[in-house]
PyMOL Python script that loads the backbone (N, CA, C, O; Angstrom):
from pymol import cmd

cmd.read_pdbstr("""\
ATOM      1  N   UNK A   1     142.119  85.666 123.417  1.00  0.00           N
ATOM      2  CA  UNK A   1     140.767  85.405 123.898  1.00  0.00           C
ATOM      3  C   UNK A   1     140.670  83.923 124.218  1.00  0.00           C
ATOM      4  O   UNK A   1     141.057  83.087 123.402  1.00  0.00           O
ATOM      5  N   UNK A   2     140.006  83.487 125.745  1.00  0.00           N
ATOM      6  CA  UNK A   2     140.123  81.772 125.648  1.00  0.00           C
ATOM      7  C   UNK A   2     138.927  82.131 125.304  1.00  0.00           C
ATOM      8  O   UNK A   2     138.421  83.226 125.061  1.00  0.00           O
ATOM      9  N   UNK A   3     138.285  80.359 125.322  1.00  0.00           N
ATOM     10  CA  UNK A   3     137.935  79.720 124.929  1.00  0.00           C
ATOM     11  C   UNK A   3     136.398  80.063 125.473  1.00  0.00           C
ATOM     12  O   UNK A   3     135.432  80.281 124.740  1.00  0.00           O
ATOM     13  N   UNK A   4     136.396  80.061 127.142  1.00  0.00           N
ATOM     14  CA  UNK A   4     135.665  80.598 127.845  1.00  0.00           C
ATOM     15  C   UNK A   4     134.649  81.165 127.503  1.00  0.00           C
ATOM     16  O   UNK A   4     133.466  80.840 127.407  1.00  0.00           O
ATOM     17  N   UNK A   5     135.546  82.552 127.228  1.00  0.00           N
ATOM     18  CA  UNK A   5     134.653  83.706 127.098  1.00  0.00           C
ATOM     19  C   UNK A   5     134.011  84.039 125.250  1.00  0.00           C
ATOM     20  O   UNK A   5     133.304  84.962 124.846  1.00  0.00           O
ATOM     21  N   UNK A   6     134.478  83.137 124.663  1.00  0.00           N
ATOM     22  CA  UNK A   6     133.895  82.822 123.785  1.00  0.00           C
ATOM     23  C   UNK A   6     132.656  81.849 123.896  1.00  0.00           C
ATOM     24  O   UNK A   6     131.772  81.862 123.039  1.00  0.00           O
ATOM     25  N   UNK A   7     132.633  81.164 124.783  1.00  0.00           N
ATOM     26  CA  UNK A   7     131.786  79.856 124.848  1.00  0.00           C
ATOM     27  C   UNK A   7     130.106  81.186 126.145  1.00  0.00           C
ATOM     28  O   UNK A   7     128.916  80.924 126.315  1.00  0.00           O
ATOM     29  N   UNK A   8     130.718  82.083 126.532  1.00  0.00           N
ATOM     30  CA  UNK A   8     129.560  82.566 127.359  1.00  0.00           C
ATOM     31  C   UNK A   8     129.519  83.746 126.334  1.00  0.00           C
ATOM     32  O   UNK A   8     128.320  84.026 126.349  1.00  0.00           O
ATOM     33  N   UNK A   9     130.008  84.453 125.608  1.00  0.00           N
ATOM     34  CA  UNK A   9     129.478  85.324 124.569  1.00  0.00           C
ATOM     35  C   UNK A   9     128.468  84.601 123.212  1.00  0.00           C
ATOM     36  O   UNK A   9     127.545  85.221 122.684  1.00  0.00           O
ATOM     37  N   UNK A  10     128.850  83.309 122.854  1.00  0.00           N
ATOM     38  CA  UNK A  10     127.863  82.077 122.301  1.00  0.00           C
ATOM     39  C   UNK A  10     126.859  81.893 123.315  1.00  0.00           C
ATOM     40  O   UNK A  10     125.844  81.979 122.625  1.00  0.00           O
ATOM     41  N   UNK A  11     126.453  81.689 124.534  1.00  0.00           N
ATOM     42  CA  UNK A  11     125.453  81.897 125.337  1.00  0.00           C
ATOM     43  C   UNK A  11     124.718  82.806 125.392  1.00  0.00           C
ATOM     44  O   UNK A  11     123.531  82.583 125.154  1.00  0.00           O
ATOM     45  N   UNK A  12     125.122  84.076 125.704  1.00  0.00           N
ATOM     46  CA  UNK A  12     124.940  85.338 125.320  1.00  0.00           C
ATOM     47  C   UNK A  12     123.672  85.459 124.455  1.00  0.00           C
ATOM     48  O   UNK A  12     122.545  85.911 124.656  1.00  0.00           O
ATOM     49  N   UNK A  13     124.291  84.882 123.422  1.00  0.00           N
ATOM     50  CA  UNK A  13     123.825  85.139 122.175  1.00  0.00           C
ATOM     51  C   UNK A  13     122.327  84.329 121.833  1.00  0.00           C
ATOM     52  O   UNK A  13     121.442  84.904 121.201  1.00  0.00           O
ATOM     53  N   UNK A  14     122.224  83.355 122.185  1.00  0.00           N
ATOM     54  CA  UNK A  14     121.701  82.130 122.537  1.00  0.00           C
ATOM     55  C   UNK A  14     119.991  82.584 122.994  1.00  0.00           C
ATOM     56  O   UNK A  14     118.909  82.370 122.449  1.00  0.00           O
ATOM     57  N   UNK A  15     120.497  83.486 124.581  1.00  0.00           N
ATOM     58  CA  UNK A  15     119.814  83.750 125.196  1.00  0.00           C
ATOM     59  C   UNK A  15     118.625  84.963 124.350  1.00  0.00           C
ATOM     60  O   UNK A  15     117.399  85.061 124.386  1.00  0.00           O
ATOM     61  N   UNK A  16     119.725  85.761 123.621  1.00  0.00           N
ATOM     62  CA  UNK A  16     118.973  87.176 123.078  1.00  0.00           C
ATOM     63  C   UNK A  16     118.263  86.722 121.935  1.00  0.00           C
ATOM     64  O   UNK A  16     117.338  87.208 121.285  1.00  0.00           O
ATOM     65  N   UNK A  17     119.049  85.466 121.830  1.00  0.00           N
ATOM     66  CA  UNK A  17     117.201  85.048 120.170  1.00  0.00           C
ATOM     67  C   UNK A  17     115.931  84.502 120.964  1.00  0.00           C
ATOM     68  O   UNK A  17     114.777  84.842 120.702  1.00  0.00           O
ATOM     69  N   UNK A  18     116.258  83.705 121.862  1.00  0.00           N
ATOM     70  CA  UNK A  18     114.964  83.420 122.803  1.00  0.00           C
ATOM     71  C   UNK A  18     114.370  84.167 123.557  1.00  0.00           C
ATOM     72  O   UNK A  18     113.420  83.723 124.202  1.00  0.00           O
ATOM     73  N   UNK A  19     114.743  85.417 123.673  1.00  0.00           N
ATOM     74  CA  UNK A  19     114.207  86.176 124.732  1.00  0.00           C
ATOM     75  C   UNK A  19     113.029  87.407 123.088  1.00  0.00           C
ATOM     76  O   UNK A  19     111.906  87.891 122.943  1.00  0.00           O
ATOM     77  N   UNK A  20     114.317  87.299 122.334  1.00  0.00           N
ATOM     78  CA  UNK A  20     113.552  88.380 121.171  1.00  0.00           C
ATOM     79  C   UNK A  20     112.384  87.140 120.362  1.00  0.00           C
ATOM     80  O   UNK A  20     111.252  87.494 120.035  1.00  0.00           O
ATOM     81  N   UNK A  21     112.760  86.069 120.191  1.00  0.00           N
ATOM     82  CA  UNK A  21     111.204  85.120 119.597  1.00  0.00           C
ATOM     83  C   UNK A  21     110.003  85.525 120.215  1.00  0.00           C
ATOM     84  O   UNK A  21     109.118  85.947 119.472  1.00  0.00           O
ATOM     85  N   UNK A  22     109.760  85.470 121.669  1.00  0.00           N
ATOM     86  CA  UNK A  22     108.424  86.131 122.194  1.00  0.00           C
ATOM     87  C   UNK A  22     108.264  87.266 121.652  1.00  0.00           C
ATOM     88  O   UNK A  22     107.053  87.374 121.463  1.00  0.00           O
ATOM     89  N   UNK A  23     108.912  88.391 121.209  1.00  0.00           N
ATOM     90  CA  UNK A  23     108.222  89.715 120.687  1.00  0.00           C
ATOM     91  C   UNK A  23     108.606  89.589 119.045  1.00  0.00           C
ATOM     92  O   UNK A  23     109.419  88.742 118.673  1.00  0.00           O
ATOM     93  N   UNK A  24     107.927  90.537 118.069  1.00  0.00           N
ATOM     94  CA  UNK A  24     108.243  90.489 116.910  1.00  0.00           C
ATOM     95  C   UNK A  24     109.570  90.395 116.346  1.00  0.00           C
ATOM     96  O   UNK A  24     110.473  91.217 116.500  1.00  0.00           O
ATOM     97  N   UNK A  25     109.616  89.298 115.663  1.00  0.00           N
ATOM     98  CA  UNK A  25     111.341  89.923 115.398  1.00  0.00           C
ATOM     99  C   UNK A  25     110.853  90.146 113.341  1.00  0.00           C
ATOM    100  O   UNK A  25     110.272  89.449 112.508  1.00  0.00           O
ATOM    101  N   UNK A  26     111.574  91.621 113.352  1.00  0.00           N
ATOM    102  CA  UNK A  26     111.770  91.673 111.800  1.00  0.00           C
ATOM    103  C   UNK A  26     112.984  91.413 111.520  1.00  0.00           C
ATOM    104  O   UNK A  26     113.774  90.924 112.327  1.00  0.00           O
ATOM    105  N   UNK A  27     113.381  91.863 109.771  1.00  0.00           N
ATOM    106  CA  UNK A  27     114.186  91.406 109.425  1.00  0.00           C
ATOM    107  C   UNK A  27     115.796  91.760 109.949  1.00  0.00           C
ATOM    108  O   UNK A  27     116.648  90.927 110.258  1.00  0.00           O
ATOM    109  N   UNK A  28     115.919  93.049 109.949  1.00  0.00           N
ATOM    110  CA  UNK A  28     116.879  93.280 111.049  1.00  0.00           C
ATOM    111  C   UNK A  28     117.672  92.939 112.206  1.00  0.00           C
ATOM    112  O   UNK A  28     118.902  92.947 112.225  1.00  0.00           O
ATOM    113  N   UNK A  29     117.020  92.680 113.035  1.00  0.00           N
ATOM    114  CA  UNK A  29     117.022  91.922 113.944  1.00  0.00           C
ATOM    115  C   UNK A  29     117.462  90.871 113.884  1.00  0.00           C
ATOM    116  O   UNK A  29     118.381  90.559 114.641  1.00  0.00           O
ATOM    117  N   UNK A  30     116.934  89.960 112.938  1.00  0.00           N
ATOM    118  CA  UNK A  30     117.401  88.728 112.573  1.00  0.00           C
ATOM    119  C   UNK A  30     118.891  88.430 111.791  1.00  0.00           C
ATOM    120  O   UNK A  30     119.870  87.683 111.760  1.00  0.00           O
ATOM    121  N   UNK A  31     118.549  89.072 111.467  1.00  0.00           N
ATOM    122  CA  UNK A  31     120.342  89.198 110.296  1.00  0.00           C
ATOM    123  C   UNK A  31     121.275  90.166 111.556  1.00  0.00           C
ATOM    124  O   UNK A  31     122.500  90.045 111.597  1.00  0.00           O
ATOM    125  N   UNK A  32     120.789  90.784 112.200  1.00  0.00           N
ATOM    126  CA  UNK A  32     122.238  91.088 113.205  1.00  0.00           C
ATOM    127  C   UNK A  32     122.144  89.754 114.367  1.00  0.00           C
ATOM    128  O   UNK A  32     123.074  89.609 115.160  1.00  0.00           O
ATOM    129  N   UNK A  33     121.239  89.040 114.385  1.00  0.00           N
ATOM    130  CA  UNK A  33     121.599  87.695 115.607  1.00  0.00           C
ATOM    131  C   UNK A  33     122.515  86.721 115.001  1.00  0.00           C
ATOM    132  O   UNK A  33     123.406  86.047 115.518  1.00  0.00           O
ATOM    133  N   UNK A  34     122.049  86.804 113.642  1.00  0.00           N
ATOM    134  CA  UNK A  34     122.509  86.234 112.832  1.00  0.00           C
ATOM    135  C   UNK A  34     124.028  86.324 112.848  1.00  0.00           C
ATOM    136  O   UNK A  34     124.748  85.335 112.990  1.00  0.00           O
ATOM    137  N   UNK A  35     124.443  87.485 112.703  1.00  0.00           N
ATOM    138  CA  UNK A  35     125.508  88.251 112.459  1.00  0.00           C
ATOM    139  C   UNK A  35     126.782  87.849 113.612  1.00  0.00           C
ATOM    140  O   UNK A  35     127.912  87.445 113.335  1.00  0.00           O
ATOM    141  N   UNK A  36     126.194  88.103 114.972  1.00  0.00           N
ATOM    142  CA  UNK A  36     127.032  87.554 116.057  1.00  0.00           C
ATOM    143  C   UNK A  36     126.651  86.272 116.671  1.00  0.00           C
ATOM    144  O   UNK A  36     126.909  85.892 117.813  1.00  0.00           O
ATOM    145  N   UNK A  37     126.068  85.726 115.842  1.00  0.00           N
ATOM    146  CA  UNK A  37     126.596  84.431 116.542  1.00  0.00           C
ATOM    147  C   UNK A  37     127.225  83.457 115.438  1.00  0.00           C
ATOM    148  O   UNK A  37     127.399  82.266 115.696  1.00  0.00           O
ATOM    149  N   UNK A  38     127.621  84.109 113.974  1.00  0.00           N
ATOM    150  CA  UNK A  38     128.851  84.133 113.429  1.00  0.00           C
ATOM    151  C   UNK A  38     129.613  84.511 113.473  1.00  0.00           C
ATOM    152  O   UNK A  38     130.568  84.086 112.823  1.00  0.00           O
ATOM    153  N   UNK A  39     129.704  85.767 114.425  1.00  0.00           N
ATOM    154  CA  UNK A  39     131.225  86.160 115.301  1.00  0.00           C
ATOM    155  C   UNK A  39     132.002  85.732 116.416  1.00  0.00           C
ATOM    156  O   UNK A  39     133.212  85.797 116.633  1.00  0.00           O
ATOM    157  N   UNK A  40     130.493  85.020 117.460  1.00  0.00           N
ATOM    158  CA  UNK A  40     130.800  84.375 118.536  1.00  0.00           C
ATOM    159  C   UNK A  40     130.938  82.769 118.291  1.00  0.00           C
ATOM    160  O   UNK A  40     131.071  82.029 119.265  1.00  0.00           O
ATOM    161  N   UNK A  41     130.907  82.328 117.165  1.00  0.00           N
ATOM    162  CA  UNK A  41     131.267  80.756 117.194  1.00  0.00           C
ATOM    163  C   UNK A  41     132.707  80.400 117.279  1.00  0.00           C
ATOM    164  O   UNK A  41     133.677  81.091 116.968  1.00  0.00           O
ATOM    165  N   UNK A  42     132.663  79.055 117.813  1.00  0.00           N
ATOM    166  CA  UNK A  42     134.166  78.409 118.567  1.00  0.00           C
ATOM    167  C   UNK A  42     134.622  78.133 117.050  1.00  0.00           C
ATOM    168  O   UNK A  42     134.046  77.397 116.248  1.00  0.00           O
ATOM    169  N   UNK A  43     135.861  78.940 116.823  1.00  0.00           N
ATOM    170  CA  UNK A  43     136.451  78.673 115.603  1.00  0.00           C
ATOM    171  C   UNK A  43     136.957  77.018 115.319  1.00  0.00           C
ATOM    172  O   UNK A  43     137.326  76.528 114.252  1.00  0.00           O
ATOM    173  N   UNK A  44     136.855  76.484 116.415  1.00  0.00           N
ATOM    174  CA  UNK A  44     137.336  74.840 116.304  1.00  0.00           C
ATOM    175  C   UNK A  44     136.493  74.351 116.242  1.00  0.00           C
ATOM    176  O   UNK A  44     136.571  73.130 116.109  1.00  0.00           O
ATOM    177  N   UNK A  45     135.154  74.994 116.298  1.00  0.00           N
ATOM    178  CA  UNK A  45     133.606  74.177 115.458  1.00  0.00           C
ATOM    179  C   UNK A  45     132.425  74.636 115.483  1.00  0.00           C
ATOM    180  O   UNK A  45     131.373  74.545 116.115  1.00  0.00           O
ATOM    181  N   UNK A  46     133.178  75.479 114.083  1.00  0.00           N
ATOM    182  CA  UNK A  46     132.265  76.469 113.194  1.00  0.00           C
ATOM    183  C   UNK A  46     130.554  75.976 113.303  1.00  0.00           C
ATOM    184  O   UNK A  46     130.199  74.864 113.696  1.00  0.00           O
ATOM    185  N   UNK A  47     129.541  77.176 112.819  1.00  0.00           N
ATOM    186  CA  UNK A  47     128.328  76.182 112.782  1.00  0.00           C
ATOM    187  C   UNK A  47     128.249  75.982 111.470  1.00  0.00           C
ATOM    188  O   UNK A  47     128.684  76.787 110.646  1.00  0.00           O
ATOM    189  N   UNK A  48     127.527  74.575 111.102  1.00  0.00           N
ATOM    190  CA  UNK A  48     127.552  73.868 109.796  1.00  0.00           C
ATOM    191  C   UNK A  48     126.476  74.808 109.125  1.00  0.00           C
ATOM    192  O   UNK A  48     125.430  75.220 109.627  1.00  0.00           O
ATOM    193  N   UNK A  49     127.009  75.053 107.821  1.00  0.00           N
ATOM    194  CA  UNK A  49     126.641  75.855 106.378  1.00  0.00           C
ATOM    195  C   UNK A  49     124.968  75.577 106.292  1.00  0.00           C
ATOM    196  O   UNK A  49     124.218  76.539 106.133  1.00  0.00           O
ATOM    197  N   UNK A  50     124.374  74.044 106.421  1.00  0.00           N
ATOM    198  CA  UNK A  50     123.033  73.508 106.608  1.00  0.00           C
ATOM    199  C   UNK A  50     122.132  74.410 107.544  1.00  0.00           C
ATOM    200  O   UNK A  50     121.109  75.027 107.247  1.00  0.00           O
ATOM    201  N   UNK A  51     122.905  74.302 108.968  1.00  0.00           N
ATOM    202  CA  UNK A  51     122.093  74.672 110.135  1.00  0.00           C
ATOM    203  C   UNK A  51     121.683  76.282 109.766  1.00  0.00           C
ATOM    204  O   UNK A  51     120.641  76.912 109.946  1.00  0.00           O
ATOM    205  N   UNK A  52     122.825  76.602 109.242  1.00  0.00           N
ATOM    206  CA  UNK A  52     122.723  78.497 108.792  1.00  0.00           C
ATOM    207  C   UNK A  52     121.503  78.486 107.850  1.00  0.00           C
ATOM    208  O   UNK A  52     120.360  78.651 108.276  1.00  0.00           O
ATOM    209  N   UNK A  53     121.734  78.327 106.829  1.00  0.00           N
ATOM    210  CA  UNK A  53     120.507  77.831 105.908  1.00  0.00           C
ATOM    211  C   UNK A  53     119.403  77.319 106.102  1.00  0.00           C
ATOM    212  O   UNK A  53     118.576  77.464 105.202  1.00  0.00           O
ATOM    213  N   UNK A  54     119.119  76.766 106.987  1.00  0.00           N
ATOM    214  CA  UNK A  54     117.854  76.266 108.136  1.00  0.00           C
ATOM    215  C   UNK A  54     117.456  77.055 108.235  1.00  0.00           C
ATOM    216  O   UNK A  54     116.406  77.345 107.661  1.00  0.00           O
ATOM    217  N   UNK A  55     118.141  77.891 109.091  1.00  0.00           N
ATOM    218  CA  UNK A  55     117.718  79.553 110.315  1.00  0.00           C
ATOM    219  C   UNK A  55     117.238  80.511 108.829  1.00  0.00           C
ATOM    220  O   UNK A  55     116.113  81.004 108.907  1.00  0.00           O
ATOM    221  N   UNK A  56     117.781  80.699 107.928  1.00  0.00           N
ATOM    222  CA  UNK A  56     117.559  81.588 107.486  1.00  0.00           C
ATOM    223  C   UNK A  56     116.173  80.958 106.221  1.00  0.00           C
ATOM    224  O   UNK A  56     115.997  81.851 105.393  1.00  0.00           O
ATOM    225  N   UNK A  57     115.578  80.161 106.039  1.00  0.00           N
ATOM    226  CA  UNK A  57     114.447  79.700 105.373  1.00  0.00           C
ATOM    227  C   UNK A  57     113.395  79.287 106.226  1.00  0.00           C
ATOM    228  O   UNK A  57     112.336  78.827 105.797  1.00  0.00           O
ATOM    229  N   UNK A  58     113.659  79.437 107.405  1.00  0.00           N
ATOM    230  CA  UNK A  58     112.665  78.886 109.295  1.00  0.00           C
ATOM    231  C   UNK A  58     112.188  80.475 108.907  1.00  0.00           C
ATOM    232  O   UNK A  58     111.095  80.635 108.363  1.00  0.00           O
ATOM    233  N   UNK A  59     113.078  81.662 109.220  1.00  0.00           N
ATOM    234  CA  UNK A  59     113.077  82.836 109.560  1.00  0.00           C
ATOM    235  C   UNK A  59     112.175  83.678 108.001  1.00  0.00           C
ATOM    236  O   UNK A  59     111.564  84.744 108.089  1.00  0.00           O
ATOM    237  N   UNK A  60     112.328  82.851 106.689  1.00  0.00           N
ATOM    238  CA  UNK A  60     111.514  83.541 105.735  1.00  0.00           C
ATOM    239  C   UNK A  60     110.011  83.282 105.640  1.00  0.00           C
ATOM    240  O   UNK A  60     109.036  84.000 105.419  1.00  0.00           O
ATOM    241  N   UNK A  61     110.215  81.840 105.918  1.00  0.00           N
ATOM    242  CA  UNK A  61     108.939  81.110 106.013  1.00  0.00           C
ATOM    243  C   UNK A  61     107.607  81.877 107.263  1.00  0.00           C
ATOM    244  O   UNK A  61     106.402  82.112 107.170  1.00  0.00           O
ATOM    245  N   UNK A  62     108.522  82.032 108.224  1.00  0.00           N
ATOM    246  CA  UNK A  62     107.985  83.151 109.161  1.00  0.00           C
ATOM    247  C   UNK A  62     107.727  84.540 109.023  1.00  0.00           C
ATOM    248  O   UNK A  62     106.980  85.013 109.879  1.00  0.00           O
ATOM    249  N   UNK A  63     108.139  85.263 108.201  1.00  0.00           N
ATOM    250  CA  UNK A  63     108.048  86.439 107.777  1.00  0.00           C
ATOM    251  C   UNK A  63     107.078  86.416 106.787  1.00  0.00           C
ATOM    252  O   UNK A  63     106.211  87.288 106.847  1.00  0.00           O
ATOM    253  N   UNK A  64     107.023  85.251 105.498  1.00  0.00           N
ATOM    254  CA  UNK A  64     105.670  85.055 104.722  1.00  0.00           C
ATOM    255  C   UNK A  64     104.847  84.920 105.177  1.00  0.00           C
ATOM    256  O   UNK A  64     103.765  85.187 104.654  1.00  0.00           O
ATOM    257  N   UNK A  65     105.011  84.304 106.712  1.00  0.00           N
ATOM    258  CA  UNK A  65     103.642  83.476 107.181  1.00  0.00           C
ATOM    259  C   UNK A  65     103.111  85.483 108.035  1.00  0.00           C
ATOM    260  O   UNK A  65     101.937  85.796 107.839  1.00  0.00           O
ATOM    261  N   UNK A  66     103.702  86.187 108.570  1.00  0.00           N
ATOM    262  CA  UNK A  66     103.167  87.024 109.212  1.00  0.00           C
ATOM    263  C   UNK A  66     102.882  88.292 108.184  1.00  0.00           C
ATOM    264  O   UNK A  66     102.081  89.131 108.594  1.00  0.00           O
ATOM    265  N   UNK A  67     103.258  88.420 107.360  1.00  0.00           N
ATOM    266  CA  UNK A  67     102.763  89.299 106.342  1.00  0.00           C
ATOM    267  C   UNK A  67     101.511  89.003 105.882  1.00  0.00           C
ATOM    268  O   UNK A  67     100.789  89.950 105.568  1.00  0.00           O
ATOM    269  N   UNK A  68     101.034  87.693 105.759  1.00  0.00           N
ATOM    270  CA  UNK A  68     100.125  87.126 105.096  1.00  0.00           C
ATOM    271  C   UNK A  68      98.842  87.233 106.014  1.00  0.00           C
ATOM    272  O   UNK A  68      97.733  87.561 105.591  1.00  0.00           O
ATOM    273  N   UNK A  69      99.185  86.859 107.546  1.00  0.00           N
ATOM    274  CA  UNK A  69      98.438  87.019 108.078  1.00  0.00           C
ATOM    275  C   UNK A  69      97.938  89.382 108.746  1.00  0.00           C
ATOM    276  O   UNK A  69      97.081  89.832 109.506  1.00  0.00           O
ATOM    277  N   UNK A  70      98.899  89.980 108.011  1.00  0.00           N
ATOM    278  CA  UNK A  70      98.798  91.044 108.033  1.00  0.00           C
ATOM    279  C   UNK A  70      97.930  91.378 106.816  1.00  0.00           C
ATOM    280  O   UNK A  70      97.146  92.305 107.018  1.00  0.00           O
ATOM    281  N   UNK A  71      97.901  90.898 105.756  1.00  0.00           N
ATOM    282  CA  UNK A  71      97.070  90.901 104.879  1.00  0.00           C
ATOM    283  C   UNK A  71      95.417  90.442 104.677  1.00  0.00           C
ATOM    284  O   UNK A  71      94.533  90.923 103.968  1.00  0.00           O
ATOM    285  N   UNK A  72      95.425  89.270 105.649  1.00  0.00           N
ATOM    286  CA  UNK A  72      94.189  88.774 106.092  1.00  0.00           C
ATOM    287  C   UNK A  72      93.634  89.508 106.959  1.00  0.00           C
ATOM    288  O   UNK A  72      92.413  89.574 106.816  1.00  0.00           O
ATOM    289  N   UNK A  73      94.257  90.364 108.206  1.00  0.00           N
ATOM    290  CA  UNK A  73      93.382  91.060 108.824  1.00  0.00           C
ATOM    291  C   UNK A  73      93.052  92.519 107.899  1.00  0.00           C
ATOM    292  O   UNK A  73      91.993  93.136 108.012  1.00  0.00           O
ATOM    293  N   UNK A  74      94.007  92.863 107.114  1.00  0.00           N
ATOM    294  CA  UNK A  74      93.213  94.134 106.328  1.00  0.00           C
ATOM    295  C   UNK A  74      91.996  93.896 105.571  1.00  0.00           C
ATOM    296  O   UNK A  74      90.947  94.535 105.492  1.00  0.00           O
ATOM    297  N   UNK A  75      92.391  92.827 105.040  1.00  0.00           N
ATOM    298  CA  UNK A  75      91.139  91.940 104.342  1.00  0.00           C
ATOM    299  C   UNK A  75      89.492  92.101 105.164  1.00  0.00           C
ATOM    300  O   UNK A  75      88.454  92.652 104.799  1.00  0.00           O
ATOM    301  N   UNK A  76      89.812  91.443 106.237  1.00  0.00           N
ATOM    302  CA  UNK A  76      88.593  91.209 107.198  1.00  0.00           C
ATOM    303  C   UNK A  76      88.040  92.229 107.429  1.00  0.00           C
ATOM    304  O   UNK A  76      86.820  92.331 107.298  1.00  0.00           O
ATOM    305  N   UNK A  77      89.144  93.650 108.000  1.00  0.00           N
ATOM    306  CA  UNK A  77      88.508  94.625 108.012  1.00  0.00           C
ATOM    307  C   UNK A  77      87.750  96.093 107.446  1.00  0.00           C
ATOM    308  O   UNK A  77      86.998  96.957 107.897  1.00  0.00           O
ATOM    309  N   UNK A  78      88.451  95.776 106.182  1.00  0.00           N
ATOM    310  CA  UNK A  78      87.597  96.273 104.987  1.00  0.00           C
ATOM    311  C   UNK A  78      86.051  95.471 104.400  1.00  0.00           C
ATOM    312  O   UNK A  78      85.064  96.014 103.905  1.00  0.00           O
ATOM    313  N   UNK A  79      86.248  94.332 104.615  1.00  0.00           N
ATOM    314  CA  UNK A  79      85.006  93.765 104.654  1.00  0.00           C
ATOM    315  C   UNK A  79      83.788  93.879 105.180  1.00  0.00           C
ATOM    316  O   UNK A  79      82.646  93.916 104.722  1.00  0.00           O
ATOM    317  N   UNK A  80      84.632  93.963 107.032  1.00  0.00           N
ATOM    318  CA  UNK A  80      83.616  94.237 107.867  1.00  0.00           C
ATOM    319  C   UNK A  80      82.735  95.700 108.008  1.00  0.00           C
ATOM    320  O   UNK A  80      81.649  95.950 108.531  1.00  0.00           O
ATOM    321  N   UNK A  81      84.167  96.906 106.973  1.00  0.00           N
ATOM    322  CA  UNK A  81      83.097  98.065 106.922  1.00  0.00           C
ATOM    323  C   UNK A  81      82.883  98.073 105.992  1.00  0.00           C
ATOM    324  O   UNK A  81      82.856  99.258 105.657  1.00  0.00           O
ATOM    325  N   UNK A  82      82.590  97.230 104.873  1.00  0.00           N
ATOM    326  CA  UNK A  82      81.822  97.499 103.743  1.00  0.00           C
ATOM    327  C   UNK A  82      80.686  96.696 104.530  1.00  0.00           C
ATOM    328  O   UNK A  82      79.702  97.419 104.376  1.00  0.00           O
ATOM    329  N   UNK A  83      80.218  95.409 105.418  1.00  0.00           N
ATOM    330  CA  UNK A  83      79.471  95.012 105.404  1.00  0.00           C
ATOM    331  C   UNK A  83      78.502  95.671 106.175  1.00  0.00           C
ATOM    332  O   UNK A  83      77.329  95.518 105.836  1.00  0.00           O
ATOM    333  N   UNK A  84      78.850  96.621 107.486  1.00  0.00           N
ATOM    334  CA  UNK A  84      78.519  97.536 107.987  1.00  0.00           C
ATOM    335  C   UNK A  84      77.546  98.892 106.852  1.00  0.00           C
ATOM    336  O   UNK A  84      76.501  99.516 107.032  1.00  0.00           O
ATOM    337  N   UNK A  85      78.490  98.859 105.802  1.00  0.00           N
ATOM    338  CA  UNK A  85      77.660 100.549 105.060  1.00  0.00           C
ATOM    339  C   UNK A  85      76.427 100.184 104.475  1.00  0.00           C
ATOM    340  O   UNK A  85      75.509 100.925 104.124  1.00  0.00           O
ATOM    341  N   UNK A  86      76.571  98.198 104.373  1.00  0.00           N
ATOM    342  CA  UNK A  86      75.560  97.867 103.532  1.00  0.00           C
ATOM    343  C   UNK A  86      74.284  97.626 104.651  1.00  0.00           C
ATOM    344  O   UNK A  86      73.060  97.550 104.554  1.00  0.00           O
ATOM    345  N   UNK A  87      75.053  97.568 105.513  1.00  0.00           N
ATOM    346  CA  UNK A  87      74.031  97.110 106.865  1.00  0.00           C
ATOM    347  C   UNK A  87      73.533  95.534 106.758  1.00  0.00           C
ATOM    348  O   UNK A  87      72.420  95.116 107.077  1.00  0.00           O
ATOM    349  N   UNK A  88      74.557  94.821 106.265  1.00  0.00           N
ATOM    350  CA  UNK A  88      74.309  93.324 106.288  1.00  0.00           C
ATOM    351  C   UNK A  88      75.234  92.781 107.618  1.00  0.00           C
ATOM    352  O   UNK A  88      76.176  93.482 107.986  1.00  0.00           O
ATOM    353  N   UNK A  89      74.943  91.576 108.280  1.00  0.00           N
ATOM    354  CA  UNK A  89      75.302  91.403 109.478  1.00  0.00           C
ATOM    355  C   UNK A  89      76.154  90.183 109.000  1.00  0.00           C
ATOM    356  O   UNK A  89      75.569  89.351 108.307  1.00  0.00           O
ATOM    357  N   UNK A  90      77.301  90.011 109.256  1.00  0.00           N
ATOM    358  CA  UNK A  90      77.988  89.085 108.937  1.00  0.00           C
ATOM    359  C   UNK A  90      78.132  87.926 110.370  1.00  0.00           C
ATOM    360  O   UNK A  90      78.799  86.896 110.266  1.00  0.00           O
TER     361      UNK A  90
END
""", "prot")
cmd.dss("prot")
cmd.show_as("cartoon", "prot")
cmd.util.cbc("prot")
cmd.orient("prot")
């Protein structure tokens, strides 16, 4: 395999996390991008142990942050029909 086609399968790869950031990405998803573009890195310069560890505490921090905000809208909307049965206008 050169070098090449390692260096446009790392592109590849590149492309499919930026294209999947605009739509939801769960956890899945993430751990298989994850996955090949630790298969597709240039073995003559690996990605550093840090940067991995980055991605993967960026990617939890994001998953707390959207659960949370999944929790806030159940919140709101149990509120809003309790505030409704009471017939108070919020």
């Amino acid at each position: 395999m050169s070098i090449s086609s390692i260096s446009s399968s790392t592109s590849t790869t590149s492309t499919s996390s930026t294209s999947s950031s605009s739509s939801s990405l769960d956890t899945d998803k993430f751990l298989s991008l994850l996955v090949e573009q630790l298969k597709n890195q240039d073995p003559l310069n690996p990605t550093d142990t840090s940067e991995i560890m980055s991605q993967m505490v960026s990617f939890a921090s994001y998953q707390q942050t959207a659960e949370s905000n999944d929790s806030l809208s159940t919140i709101s909307t149990n509120l809003n029909s309790i505030a409704s049965a009471l017939d108070i206008s919020v």
